[in-house]
Each structure stands twice: as structure tokens, then as C-alpha cells.
N, C-alpha and C positions, 0 to 999 in steps of 0.2 A: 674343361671344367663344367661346362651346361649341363653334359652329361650326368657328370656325378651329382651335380646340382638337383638332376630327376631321379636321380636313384633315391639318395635322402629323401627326399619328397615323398618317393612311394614310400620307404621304409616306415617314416612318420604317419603314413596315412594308412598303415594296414597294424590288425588287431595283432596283438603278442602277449604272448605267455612269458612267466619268469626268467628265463634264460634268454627268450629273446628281445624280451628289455633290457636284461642285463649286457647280452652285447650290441644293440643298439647306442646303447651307451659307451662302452667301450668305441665301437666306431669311432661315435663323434668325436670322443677325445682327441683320438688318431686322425680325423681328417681336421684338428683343430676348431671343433664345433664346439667349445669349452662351453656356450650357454647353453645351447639346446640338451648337453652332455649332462647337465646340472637338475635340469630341471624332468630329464628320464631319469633320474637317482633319486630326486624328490618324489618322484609318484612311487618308487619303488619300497621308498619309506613310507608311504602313505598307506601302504601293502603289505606294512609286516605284518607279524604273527606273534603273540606271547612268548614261543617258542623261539625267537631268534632269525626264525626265513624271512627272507624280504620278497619285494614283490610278489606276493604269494597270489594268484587266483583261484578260484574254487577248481577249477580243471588240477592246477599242479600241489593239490594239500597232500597227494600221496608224494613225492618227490623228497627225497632226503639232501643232493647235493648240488643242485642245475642252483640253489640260491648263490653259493660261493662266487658265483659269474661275475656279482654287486660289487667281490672286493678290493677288484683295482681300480673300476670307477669313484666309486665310491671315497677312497684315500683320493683321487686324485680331484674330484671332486672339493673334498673339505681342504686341498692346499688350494684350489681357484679360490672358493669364497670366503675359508676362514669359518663357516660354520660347525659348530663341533657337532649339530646333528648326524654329520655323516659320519664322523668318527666313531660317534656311538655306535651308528649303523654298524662299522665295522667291526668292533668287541661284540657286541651281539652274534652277528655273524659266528666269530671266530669261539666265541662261548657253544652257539649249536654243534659245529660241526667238531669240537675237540671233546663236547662232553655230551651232548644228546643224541647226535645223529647215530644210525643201527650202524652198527659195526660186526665183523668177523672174529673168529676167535684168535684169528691172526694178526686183527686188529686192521684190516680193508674194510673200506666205506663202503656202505650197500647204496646202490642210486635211487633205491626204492624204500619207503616204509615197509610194506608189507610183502619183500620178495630180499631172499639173498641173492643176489645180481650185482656182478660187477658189468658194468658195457664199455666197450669202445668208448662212450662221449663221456663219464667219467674221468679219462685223463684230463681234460682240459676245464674240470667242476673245480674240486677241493686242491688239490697238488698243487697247483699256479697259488691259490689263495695261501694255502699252508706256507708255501716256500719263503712269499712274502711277508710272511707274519715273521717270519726268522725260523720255523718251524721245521726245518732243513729236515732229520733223521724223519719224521713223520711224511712230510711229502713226498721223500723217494720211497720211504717203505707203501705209498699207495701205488706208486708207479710198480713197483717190482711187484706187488701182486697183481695189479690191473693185466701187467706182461706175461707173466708165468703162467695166467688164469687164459688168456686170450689170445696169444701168439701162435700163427700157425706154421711148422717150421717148413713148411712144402709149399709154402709161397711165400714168406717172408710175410708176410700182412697179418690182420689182427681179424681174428672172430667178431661176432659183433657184441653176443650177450651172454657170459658165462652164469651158471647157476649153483653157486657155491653150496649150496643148502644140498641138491642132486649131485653134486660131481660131476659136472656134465653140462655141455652145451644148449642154450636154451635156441640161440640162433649163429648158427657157427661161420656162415656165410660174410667173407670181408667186405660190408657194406662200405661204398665209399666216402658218404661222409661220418660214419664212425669212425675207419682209420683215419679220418681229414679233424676231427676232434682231437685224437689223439696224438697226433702231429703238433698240431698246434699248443696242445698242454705241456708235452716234453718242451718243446722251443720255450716257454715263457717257466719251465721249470729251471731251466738251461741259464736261462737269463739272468733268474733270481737267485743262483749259488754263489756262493764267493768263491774267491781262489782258491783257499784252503780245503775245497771239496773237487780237488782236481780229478782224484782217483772218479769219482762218482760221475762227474763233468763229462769225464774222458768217454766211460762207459756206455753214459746215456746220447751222448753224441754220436757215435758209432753206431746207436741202434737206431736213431731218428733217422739218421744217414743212409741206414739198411732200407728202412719203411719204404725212404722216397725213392730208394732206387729201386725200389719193388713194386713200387704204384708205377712209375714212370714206364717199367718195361709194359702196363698194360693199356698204353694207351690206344683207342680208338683209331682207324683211318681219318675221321674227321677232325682228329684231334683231341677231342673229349676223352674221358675214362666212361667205363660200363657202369652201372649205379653198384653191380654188387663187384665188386675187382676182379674175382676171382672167376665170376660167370661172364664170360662176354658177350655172350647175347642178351644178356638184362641192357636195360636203354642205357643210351648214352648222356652222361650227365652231367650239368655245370657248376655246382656249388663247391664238389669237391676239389675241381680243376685248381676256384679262387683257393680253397682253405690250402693246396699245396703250394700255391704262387707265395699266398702269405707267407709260409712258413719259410720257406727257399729266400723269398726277399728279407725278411727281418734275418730270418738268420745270418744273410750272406751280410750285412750290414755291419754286422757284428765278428765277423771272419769265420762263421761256421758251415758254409757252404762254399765251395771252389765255382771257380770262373765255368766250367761245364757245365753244371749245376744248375747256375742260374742263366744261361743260355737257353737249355731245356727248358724250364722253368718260364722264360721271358715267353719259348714258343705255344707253350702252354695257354699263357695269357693271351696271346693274340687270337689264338681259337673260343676263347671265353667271348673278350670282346662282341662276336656277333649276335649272341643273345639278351644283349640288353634292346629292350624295344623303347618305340619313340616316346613311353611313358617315362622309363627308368627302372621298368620291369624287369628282373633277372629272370629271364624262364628257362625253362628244360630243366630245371634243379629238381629234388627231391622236395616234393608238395608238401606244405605243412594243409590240414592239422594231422595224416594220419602218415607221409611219408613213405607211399608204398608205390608210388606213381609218379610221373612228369608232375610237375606244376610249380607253385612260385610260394617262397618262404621269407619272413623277415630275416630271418638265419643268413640267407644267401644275397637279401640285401646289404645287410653288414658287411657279409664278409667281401661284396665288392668294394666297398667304399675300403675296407681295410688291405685287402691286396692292393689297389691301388696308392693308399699311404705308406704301404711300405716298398714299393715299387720304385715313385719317387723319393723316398728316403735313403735307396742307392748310390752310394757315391757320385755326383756327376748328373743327376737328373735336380730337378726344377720343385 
């Protein structure tokens, strides 16, 4: 636990844009940091916009959907304190992206103001928020365009950035943590259906199931994945490893992953493990702010703390 205890720590002590406050937050939830959890939702309200986005920085005013991140903190937030501030937050929220944010003629959320772009990281913005609004028909129709627009059927993986306005791939190359996004969004789409949406359930289970056995066939000698999946000489990368351990552990918690699954998956994690440094640095991840290189991101601190809570949240662990 000292460990994790440094990871937080850096997480807390490095700069972050909207999304990566948003799952900051999220984190803590997960690793049971309910105050610290509380009070990244309160700057994030202290960050909205007239418009409904929270956490907004001047860097992310172009951004149309990376706010949705806020809305599971955020509800979960206003049941710890009982503040209806964050509730608000949430209707706000759910006011932008149901009535303002750019959409398709299809009616798919663009991730950008001034681009029609669906990306990879997309799946895991609005869809998880929608789902949990009760907004069921609306969230899977962003999943099935996000897929139809993005899936590559010659490796099983997802493009990164399609460009709906061209018809045509902006960056077609299966970034690893773009499919590690959208891994993650179908799992907490997953989540939030009810029974009576089994057909759809069934469907999307099958494909998330497809993903991870399509990343796992490309893993590295060292263990790691290649940062682009599909390129395996692009470096070897860590942040995606966790966003798959996540997914594999919560899911399997839930019986949506078999006993192999998360075997692999466990083996995964142990190859992770060696890049946390004696600070609580995650490195060799995809470098925030431009993500084109080695280096270290609040993104990939999260999401250790968050593999790791759902690691232990496996039947039988501590």
C-alpha cells in the first residue's frame, strides 16, 4: 500500500486537464479516497463553463466530451456529502451533452467543437455518463457509431480517429491507449444496462471480449503492448497494459470475463508493476501533454491506482 500511497501523491502533484481531473477523481473513489475524491469535483465545479462543461481549462474549451468524465464522480460525490452542488453539476452536465454538444446527422457526438471526429477515447466520455442517466437507447447508439466508424476488421482493434465530415480516417493506426479508452467505456456501458437490455448486453460483451483478445495476442516479449498495437516496433507501453488489467478485473468481478482471461490479464499486471519508480511515477506510458512519446501522464496514474482497486476487488484478494 506505500506504493499506491506514491502513486496518489504524484497523481496529486502533477498539472491536469478536464478529463484528467475527471478521472483522478474517479480513482480516488475506487481506491476509497472519498475526501480527496470530493474535493477534485469541487475544483472541477469551480471550472465550469455557462455552457454546462466542467472542469474546463483554457487548453480544453475546444473539447466537446472528455467533461462527461465528472459524471460518475460527481453523483457519487453528492451521495458522500449530501451537497446538491454536485447534483447540479450533474443536470448541467447531462443538459450539454444531450442538447448542446456537436453532433452527427446520425446523431454521434463529435469529441471536438470544431472537427467531426469520432476517436477511440470517446467510448469511455459521454456513453458511460449517458448509460447512467437511464439514457440506455442514446448510449449504445454512440457505441455503435463510435464501432462502425472505427473498427478495423484485420485486426480486430479500433482506429484511433475517424473523420466523419471526410469519410475517412484521420488517424487509423490502433493506438493503445485509445483502444484502452474504449475498453474501458463499453465495460462501464456494460455495467450500467439493466437486464431487460440483454440482447444489447450480450452483443457488446462479445465485442469487448473480441478487443481484449486482440490486444492480448500483441503483446510485447517484455510483456508490455507496442504504444500503436498494430505497429510493433512503435515503443513499448505501460498505461495501456493497466487500462486492460482494469477492464479484465472489474469485469471479471462481475462474471464477464472467464478464469483465462484474467490469468493473462493478472500476467499483464506483473509486467506493469516494474515501472512504477521510487517516487510513484508510472513511466514508459504515453507522455501527456502531446502523447506522441514515452513519458508520464496523470491519465496513467489513475488508472494504476484503478487497476489495482479492481484487482483487489476480485473475489478472494484483500
Amino acid at each position: 500500500m506505500e506504493n499506491l500511497e506514491k502513486v496518489r501523491r504524484a497523481l496529486l502533484c502533477m498539472q491536469r486537464q478536464s478529463w484528467e481531473q475527471g478521472m483522478a477523481a474517479q480513482a480516488a473513489f475506487d481506491a476509497g479516497d472519498c475526501e480527496d475524491a470530493v474535493l477534485l469535483c469541487r475544483e472541477a465545479l469551480y471550472r465550469s463553463l455557462p455552457d454546462g462543461r466542467m472542469g474546463m481549462l483554457y487548453c480544453d474549451l475546444n473539447n466537446a466530451v472528455d467533461c462527461c468524465l465528472y459524471g460518475e464522480p460527481f453523483r457519487r460525490a453528492a451521495a458522500y456529502t449530501g451537497d446538491p452542488a454536485f447534483q447540479d453539476g450533474v443536470r448541467r452536465l447531462e443538459r450539454w451533452i444531450t442538447e448542446r454538444a456537436p453532433r452527427s446527422p446520425a446523431g454521434g457526438l463529435y469529441h471536438m467543437l470544431d472537427a467531426k471526429t469520432y476517436w477511440a477515447d470517446s467510448f469511455d466520455m459521454a456513453p458511460p455518463f449517458l448509460a447512467m442517466l437511464g439514457r440506455y437507447d442514446d448510449a449504445l447508439r454512440q457505441l455503435s457509431l463510435y464501432w462502425d466508424a472505427l473498427y478495423l476488421p484485420e485486426s480486430g482493434l479500433l482506429g484511433q480517429i475517424w473523420d466523419d465530415g471526410r469519410g475517412t480516417f484521420e488517424r487509423r493506426g490502433a493506438w493503445g491507449v485509445g483502444d484502452g479508452w474504449a475498453m474501458v467505456g463499453i465495460l462501464r456501458v456494460l455495467l450500467a444496462l439493466p437486464p431487460e437490455r440483454e440482447a444489447e448486453r450480450a452483443l457488446w460483451l462479445a465485442r469487448l471480449r473480441g478487443l481484449v483478445d486482440a490486444a492480448l495476442r500483441r503483446r510485447l516479449p517484455g510483456g508490455l503492448f507496442p504504444n500503436i498495437l498494430d505497429d510493433p516496433a512503435s515503443f513499448p507501453e505501460a498505461n495501456f497494459a493497466q487500462m486492460l488489467c482494469y477492464t479484465v478485473f472489474r469485469g471479471a468481478a462481475r462474471g464477464l470475463f472467464g478464469a483465462e482471461t484474467v490469468r493473462r490479464a493478472a500476467d499483464v499486471r506483473l509486467a506493469v508493476l516494474p515501472n512504477v519508480d521510487a517516487d510513484g511515477v508510472v513511466r514508459n506510458v504515453c507522455g501527456a501533454p502531446s502523447f506522441d512519446k514515452p513519458g508520464v501522464a496523470p491519465e496513467a496514474q489513475a488508472f494504476h491506482l484503478m487497476m489495482e482497486a479492481a484487482w483487489r476487488g476480485l473475489e478472494g484478494k484483500e
